[in-house]
C-alpha positions as CSV (number, residue, x, y, z in Angstrom):
1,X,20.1,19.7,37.0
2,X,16.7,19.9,38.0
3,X,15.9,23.2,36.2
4,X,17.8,21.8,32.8
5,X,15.2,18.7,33.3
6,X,12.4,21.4,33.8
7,X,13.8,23.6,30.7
8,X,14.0,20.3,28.5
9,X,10.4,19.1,29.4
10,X,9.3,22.4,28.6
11,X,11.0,22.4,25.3
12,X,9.6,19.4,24.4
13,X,6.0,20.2,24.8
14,X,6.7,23.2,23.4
15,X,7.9,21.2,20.4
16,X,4.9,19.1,20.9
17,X,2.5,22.0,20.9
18,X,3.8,23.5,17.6
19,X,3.3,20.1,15.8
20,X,-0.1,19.8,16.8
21,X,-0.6,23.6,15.6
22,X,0.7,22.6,12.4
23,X,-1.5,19.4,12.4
24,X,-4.9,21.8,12.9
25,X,-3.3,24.3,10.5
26,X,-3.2,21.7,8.1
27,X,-6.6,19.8,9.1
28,X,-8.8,23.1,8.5
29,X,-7.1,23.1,5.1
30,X,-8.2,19.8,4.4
31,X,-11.4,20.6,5.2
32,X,-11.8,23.7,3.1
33,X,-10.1,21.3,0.1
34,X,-12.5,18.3,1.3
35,X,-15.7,20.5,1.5
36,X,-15.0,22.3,-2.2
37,X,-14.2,18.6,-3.2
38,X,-17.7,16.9,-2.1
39,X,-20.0,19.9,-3.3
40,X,-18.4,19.4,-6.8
41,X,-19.1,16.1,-6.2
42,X,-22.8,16.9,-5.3
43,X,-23.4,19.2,-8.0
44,X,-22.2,16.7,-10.7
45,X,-24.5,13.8,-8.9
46,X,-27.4,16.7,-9.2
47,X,-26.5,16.9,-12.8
48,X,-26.3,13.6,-13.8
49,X,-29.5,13.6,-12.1
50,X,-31.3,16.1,-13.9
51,X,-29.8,15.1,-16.7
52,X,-31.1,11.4,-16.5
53,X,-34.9,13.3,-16.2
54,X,-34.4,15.5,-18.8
55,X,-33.8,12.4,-21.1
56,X,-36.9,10.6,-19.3
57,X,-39.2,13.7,-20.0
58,X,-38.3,13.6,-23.2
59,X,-38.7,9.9,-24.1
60,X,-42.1,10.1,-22.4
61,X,-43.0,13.0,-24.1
62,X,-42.5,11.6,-27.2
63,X,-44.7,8.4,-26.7
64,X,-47.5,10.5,-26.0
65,X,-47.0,12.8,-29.0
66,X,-46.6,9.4,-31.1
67,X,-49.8,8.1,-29.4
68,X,-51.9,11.6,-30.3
69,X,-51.0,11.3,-34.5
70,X,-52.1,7.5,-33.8
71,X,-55.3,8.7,-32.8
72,X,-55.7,11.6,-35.2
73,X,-55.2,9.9,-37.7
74,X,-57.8,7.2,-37.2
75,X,-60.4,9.3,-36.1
76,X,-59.4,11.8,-39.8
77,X,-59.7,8.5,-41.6
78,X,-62.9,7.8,-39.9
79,X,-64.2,11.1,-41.0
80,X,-63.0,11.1,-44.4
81,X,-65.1,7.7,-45.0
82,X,-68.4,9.5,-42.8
83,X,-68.4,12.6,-44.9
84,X,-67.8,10.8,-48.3
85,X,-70.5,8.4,-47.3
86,X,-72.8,11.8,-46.0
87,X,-72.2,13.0,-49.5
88,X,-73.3,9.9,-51.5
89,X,-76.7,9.5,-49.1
90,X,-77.4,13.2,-50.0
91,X,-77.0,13.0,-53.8
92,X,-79.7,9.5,-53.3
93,X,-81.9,11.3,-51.5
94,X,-82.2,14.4,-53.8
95,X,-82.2,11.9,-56.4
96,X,-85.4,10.2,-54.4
97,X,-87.6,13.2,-53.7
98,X,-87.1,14.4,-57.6
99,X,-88.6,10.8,-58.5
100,X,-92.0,11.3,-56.8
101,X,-92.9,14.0,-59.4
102,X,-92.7,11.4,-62.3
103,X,-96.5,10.8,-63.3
104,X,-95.5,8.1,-66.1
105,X,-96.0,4.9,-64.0
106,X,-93.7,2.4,-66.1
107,X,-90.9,5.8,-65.7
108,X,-92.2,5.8,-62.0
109,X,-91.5,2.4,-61.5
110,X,-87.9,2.1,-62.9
111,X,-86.4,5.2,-61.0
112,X,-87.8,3.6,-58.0
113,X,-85.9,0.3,-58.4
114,X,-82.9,1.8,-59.0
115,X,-83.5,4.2,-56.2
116,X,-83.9,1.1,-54.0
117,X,-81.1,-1.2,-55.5
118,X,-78.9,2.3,-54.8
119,X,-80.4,2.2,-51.2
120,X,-79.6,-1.1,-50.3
121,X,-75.7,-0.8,-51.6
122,X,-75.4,3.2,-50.0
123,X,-71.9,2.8,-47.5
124,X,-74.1,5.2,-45.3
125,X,-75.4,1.5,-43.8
126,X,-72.1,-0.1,-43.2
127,X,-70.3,2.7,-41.6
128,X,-69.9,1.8,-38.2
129,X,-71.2,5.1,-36.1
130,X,-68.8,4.8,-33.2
131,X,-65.4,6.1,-33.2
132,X,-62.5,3.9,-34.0
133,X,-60.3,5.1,-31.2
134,X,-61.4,6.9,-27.7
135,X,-59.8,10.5,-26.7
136,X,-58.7,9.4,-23.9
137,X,-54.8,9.2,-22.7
138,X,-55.1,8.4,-19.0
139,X,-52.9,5.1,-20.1
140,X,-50.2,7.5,-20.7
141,X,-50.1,9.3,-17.0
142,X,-47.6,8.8,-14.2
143,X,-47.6,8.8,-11.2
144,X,-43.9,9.9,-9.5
145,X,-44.9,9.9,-5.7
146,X,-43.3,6.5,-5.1
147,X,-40.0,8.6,-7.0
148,X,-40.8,11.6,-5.1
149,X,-40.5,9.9,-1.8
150,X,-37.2,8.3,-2.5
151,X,-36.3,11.6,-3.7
152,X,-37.1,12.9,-0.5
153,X,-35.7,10.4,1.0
154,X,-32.1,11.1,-0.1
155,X,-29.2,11.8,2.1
156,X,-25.6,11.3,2.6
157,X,-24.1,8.3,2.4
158,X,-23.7,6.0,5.0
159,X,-20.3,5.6,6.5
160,X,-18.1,3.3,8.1
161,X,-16.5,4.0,11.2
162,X,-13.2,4.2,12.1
163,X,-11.3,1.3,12.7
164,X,-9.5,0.7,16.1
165,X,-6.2,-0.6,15.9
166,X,-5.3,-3.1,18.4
167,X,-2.1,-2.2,19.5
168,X,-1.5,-5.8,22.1
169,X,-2.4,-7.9,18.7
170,X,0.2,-5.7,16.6
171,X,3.5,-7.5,16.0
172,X,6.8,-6.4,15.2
173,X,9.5,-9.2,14.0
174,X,11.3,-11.0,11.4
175,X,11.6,-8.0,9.1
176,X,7.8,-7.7,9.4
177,X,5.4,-5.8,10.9
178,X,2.1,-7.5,11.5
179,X,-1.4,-4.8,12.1
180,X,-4.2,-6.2,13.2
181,X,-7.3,-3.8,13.9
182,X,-11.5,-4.2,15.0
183,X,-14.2,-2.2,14.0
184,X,-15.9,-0.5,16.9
185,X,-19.2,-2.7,15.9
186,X,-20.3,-4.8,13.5
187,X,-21.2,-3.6,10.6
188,X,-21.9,-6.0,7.3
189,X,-21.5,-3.4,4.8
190,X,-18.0,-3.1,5.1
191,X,-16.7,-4.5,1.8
192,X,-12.4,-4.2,2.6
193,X,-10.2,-1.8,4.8
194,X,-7.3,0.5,3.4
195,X,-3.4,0.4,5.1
196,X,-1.4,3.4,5.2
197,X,2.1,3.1,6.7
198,X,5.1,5.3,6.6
199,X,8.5,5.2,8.6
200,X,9.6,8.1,10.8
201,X,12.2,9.1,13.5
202,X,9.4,10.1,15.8
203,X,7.6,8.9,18.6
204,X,4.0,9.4,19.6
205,X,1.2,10.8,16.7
206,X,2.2,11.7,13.5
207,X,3.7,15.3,12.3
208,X,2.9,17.1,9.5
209,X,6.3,19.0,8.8
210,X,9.9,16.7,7.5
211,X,7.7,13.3,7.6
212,X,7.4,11.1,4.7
213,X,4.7,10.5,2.5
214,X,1.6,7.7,3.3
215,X,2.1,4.4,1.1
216,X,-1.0,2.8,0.6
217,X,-1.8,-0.7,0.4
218,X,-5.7,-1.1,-0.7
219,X,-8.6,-3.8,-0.5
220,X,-7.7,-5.3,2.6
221,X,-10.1,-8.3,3.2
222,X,-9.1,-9.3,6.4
223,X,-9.0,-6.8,9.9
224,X,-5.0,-7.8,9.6
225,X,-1.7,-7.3,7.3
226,X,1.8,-7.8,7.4
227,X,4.4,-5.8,5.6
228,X,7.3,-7.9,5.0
229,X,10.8,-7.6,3.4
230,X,11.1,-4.3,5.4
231,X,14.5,-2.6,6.0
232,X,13.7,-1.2,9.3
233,X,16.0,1.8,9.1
234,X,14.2,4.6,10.8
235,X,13.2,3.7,14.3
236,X,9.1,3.9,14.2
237,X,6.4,3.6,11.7
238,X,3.2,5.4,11.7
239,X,-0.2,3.1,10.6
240,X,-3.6,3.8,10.1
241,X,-7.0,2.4,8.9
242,X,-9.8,3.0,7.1
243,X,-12.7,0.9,6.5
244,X,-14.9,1.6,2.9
245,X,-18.1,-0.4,2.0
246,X,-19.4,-0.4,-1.7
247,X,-19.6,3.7,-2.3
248,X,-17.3,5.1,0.5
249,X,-14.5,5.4,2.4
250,X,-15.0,5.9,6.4
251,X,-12.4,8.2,9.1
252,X,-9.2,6.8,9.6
253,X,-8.6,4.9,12.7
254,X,-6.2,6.9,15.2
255,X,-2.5,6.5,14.0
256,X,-0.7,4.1,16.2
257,X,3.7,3.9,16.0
258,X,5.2,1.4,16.6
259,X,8.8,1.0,17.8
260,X,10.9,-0.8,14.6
261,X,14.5,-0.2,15.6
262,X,17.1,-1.7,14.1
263,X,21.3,-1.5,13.5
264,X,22.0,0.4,10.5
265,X,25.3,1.1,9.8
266,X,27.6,1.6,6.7
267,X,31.4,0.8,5.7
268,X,33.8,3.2,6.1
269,X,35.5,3.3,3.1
270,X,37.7,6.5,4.4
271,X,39.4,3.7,6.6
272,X,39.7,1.1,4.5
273,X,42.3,-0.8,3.2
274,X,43.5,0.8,-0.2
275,X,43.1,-2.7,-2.0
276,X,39.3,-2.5,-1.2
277,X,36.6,-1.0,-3.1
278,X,33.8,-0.2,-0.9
279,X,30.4,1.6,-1.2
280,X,27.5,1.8,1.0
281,X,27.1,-2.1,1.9
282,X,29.2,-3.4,-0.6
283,X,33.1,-4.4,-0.5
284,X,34.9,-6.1,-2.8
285,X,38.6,-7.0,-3.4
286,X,40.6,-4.6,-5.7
287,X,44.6,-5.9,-6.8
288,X,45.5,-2.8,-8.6
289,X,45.0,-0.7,-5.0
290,X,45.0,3.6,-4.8
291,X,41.6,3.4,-6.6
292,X,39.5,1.8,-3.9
293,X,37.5,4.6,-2.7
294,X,35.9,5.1,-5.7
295,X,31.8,4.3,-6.1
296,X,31.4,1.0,-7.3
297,X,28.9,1.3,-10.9
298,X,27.0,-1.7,-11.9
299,X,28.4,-4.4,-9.8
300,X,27.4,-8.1,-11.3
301,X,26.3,-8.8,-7.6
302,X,22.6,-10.2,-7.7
303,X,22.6,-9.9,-4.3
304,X,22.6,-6.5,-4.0
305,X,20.0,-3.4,-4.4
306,X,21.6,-0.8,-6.8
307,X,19.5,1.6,-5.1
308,X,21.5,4.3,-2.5
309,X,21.0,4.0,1.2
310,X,18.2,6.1,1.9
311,X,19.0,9.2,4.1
312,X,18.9,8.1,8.1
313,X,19.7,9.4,11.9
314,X,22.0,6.6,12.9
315,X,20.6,4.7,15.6
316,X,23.9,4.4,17.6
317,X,26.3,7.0,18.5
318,X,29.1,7.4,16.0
319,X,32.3,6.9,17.7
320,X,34.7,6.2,14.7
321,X,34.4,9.5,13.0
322,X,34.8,8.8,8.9
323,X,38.7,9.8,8.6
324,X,39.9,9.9,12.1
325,X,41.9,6.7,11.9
326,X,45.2,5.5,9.7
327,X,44.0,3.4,6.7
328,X,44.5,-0.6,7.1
329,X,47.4,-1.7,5.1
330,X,49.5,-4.7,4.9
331,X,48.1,-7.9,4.8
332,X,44.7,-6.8,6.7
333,X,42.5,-6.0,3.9
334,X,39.9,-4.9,6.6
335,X,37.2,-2.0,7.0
336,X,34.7,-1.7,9.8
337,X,30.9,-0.1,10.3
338,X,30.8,3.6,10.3
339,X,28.3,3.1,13.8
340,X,29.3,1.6,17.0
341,X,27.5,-0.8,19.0
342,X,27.5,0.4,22.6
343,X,24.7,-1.3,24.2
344,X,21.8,-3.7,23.4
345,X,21.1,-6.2,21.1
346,X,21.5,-5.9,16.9
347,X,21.8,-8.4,14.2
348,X,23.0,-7.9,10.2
349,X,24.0,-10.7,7.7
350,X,26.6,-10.8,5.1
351,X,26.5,-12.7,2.0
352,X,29.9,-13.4,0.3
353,X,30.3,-13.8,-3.7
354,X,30.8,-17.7,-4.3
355,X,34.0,-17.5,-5.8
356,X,35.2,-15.1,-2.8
357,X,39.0,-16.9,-1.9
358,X,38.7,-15.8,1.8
359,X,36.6,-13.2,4.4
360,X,36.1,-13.1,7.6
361,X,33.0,-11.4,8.9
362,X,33.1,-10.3,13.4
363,X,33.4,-7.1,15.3
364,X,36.3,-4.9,17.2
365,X,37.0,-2.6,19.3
366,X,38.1,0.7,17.8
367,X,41.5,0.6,18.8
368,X,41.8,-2.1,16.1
369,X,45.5,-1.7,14.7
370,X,46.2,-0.7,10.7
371,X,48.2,-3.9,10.4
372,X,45.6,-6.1,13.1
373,X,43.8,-8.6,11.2
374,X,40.5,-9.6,12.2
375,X,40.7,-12.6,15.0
376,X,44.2,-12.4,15.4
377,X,44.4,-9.9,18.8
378,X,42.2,-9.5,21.5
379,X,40.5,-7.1,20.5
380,X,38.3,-8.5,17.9
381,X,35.9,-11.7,16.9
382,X,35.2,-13.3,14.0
383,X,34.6,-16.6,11.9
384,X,36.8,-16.8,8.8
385,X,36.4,-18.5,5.9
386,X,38.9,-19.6,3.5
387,X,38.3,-21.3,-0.1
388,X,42.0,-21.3,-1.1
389,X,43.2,-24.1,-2.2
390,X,40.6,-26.0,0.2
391,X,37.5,-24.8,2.2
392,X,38.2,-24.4,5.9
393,X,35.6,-22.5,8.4
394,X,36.6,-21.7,11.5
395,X,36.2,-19.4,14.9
396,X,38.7,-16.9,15.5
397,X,40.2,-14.3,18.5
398,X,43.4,-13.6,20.1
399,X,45.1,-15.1,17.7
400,X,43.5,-18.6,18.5
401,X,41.4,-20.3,16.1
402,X,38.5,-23.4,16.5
403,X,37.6,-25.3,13.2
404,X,34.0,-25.8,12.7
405,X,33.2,-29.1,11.1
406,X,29.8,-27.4,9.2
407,X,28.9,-26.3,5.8
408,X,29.7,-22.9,5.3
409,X,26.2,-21.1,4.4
410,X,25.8,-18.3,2.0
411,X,24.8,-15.9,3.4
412,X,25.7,-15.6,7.7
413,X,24.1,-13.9,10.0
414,X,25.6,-12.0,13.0
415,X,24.1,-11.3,16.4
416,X,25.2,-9.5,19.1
417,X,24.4,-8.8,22.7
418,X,26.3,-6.0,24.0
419,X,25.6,-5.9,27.3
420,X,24.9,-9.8,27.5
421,X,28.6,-10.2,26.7
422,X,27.5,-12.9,23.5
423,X,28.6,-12.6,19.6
424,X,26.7,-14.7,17.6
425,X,26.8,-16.7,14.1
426,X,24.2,-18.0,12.5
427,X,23.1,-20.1,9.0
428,X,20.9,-16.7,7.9
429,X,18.6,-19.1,5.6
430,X,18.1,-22.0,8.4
431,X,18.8,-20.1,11.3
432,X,21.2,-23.0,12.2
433,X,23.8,-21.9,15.3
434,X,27.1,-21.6,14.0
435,X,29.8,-20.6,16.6
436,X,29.0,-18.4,20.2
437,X,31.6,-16.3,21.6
438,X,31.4,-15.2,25.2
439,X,32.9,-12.1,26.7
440,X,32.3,-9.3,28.9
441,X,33.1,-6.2,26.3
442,X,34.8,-3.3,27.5
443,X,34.8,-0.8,24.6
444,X,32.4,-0.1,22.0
445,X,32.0,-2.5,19.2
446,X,32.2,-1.8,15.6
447,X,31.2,-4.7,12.9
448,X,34.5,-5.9,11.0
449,X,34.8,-7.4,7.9
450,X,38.0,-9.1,6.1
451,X,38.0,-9.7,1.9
452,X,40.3,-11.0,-0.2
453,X,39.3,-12.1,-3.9
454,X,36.4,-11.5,-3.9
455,X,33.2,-9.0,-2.5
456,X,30.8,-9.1,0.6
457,X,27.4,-7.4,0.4
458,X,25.9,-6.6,3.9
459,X,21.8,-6.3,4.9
460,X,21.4,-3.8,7.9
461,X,18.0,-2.2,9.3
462,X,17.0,-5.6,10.5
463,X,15.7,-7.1,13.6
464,X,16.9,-10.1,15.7
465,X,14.7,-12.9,13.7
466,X,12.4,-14.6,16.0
467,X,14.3,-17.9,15.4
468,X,17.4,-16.4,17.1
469,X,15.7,-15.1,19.7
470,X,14.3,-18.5,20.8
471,X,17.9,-19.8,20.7
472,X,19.1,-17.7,22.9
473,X,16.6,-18.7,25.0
474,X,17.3,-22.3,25.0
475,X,20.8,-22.6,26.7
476,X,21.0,-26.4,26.0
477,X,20.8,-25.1,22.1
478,X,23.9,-23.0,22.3
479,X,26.5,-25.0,24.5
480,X,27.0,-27.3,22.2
481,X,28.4,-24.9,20.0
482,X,30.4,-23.2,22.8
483,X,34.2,-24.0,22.2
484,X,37.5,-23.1,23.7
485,X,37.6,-19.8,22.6
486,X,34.6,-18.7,24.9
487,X,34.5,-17.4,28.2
488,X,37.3,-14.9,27.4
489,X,36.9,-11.8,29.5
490,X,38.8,-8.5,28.0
C-alpha cells in the first residue's frame, strides 16, 4: 500500500511535470508570436511616423517656395519700374546736354523750359530707392530641438501590472461566482481591468492540452465581478486578470481555481417507463407508449434550453448503469437520475408544465421495484402533486402520506444531505421550506421523478442556494415543517 501511494504520487507529478512542459512549450511560442506581433506593430508606428513628416516637410517646403515667388516677384516689379524710369532720365539727359549747343537765345530758352517742366515730372524722383521686400527668410526657419528631445525621449509604453486576485474575498454561491482582485499599488492610470474565466475538471494552474477556451468579459470598472446564471457542471473554474490604461494592456494576474462543484446528473431514459418520453432533463408524458425513447424535437416548453448537455465527468459514481435494470411499467410512470448520490450535500429543481395532471418529484434507492411507485415503499421520498380533478400537495414514503396545506410553487427545489440523513423541499423562487424528511440512508440515492399528463424539466449543475443553507442552519425554521413521516430510520 505504501509503494502504490509512492507510485501514484509519482505519477501525478509526473503528470504535473508534463503539463507545465507543455505550458513553457507553448509560452516560448507565444513569445516568438508576441515579439513578431509588436515589431510589426513598431514598424507601422515608425511609418506612420515618417509618414506624418514627410507630409510636414512637404507643407513647409511649400510655404517657403510660395514666400520666395512673393518676393521675386516684387523685387522684378521693382526693377521693371527702376529700369523704365533709368531709361526715361537717360533720353532727358541726352536731350539736355544737346540743348546747350543752341546759340539762338529765344530757341535756347524754349528747349530749356521744356527740359525743366520734363525734369520736374521725370518718375526717376518718385521712385522710392529702397527695395520693396527684404531677402531675408529667417521667419521661415524651425527650430525641432524641443521635437528632437521628445523624440529622444520615446520609449515603450508604460504598463500596468498584474493584478492579484484575492482569493479570501472570492465567493462561490447562488449559481454565481463573485472575483474580486487588488492591484499590487496604486496606480491612476489604470482606466478598466479584463475577466477571463473558463470551466475545467482540474485542480491547481491551468493546462494547456483538452482545456476549454478563455471567455472574456471586458471594461471592468470595478476590482470585482460576478458571473451569474452559471450551470456549474465541471468542478473548477480557472480566472484571471488584467489591468489596461488608455494604450495597453498589462500581464495577467496568476490564474486562481476555484472549487464550483455541483450534482449533475441526467434521466435515464433506458429505464424508463415506456409511456415516457424523456431526453436529457426533460420528461414528459406519452399515451401512445413504445415510442418513448425517442429524442424529444422542439418541445413548446419555455422553460427549457434546446441546447444539448454539454459533455461532463459525472461528479458522482455511477451506480445504475444505463440498461442494467427492468423498465418501469404499470401504473409507475417513473424514471430516475443516471448518477447516484452517495455522500454530501446536492441540490436541483424541477419545474412542471401548468397543465401537468400529476408528478411527484424525491429520490430512491436503487433497488426501486419496476411496478414501485415513488412514496409508496420504503425505499423512496417524495412530495406529490396532483391537479386531477382538484389540487392536493402532499409528503410521501412507505406508503404514508402528510398533506401540506401550501401553495404548490412552480418550480420546487430539492435538497439533500446524504450523510446528514435530511431530504429537502423547497419554493425554488422564495426559497420557502416546504416539507423535511429525516432518515439515516443506507444505500445510495438516485433522484426520482413521477409524470403523468404532462412534462417536468429539471436544472442540475447547481449549488445549494445560500438561502437554504441558512435554513438549515436555523433548526427552529425547519421543525415546524417536520411531520409524522420524519424520523424514519431505513
Amino acid at each position: 500500500e505504501t509503494l502504490q501511494r509512492i507510485v501514484s504520487t509519482l505519477a501525478n507529478k509526473n503528470d504535473e511535470i508534463h503539463n507545465f512542459i507543455d505550458m513553457l512549450n507553448h509560452t516560448i511560442k507565444n513569445v516568438q508570436e508576441n515579439s513578431s506581433n509588436v515589431i510589426s506593430e513598431l514598424d507601422e508606428e515608425f511609418d506612420g511616423l515618417y509618414s506624418i513628416l514627410d507630409e510636414m516637410k512637404g507643407t513647409m517646403t511649400n510655404t517657403i517656395q510660395q514666400e520666395e515667388a512673393r518676393k521675386i516677384q516684387a523685387l522684378q516689379n521693382q526693377l521693371s519700374q527702376c529700369s523704365s524710369a533709368l531709361e526715361s532720365s537717360e533720353e532727358l539727359l541726352e536731350l539736355a546736354a544737346q540743348s546747350l549747343d543752341i546759340k539762338d537765345p529765344v530757341e535756347f530758352s524754349k528747349t530749356a523750359r521744356q527740359i525743366k517742366d520734363r525734369v520736374t515730372m521725370a518718375s526717376a524722383f518718385r521712385i522710392s530707392l529702397k527695395p520693396k521686400v527684404s531677402d531675408s527668410m529667417t521667419h521661415l526657419m524651425v527650430d525641432f530641438s524641443l521635437e528632437r528631445r521628445m523624440l529622444q525621449a520615446v520609449k515603450f509604453l508604460p504598463v500596468p501590472k498584474a493584478p492579484e486576485i484575492d482569493l479570501a474575498a472570492c465567493l462561490v454561491a447562488d449559481n454565481c461566482v463573485t472575483v474580486s482582485w487588488r492591484m499590487p499599488e496604486e496606480d491612476d492610470r489604470i482606466d478598466h481591468f479584463v475577466l477571463e474565466y473558463r470551466k475545467t475538471n482540474f485542480d491547481g494552474l491551468p493546462r494547456v492540452k483538452d482545456e476549454q477556451c478563455w471567455e472574456l468579459i471586458d471594461y471592468i470598472k470595478a476590482s470585482e465581478y460576478t458571473l451569474s446564471g452559471l450551470k456549474f457542471d465541471t468542478k473548477y473554474m480557472n480566472f484571471r486578470v488584467q489591468a489596461c490604461n488608455k494604450a495597453v494592456a498589462g500581464e495577467y494576474s496568476d490564474p486562481v481555481t476555484l472549487e464550483t462543484k455541483a450534482f449533475v446528473f441526467n434521466l435515464d431514459n433506458t429505464s424508463s417507463h415506456l409511456n415516457l418520453k424523456v431526453e436529457d432533463t426533460y420528461v414528459e408524458w406519452d399515451p401512445t407508449g413504445g415510442k418513448g425513447q425517442e429524442k424529444i424535437k422542439g418541445k413548446e416548453n419555455k422553460g427549457r434550453s434546446g441546447t444539448p448537455s454539454p459533455k461532463r465527468t459525472s461528479f458522482s459514481p455511477r451506480s445504475l448503469m444505463r440498461g442494467s435494470r427492468d423498465r418501469f411499467t404499470g401504473e409507475s410512470y417513473t424514471v430516475l437520475g443516471d448518477t447516484a448520490i452517495e455522500s454530501g450535500q446536492h441540490y436541483w429543481e424541477v419545474r412542471a408544465q401548468k397543465d401537468c395532471k400529476s408528478y411527484s418529484v424525491g429520490v430512491a434507492y436503487k433497488n426501486l421495484g419496476k411496478f414501485d411507485q415513488l412514496g409508496k415503499t420504503n425505499s423512496s421520498w417524495c412530495i406529490h402533486i396532483n391537479n386531477w380533478l382538484q389540487t392536493t400537495f402532499s409528503a410521501k414514503h412507505n406508503n404514508k402520506a402528510r398533506t401540506l396545506d401550501i401553495p404548490v410553487p412552480d418550480r420546487i427545489g430539492v435538497y439533500c444531505d446524504f450523510d446528514g440523513g435530511q431530504l429537502t423541499f423547497y419554493n425554488a423562487n422564495s426559497k420557502q421550506l416546504l416539507y423535511t424528511f429525516r432518515t439515516k440512508f443506507t444505500q445510495p440515492l438516485l433522484p426520482g421523478f413521477m409524470v403523468w399528463c404532462g412534462g417536468l424539466t429539471l436544472s442540475t449543475g447547481l449549488q445549494v442556494p445560500s438561502a437554504v443553507k441558512t435554513l438549515q442552519k436555523n433548526e427552529n425554521g425547519l421543525s415546524g415543517s417536520v411531520g409524522s413521516l420524519n424520523n424514519v430510520t431505513q
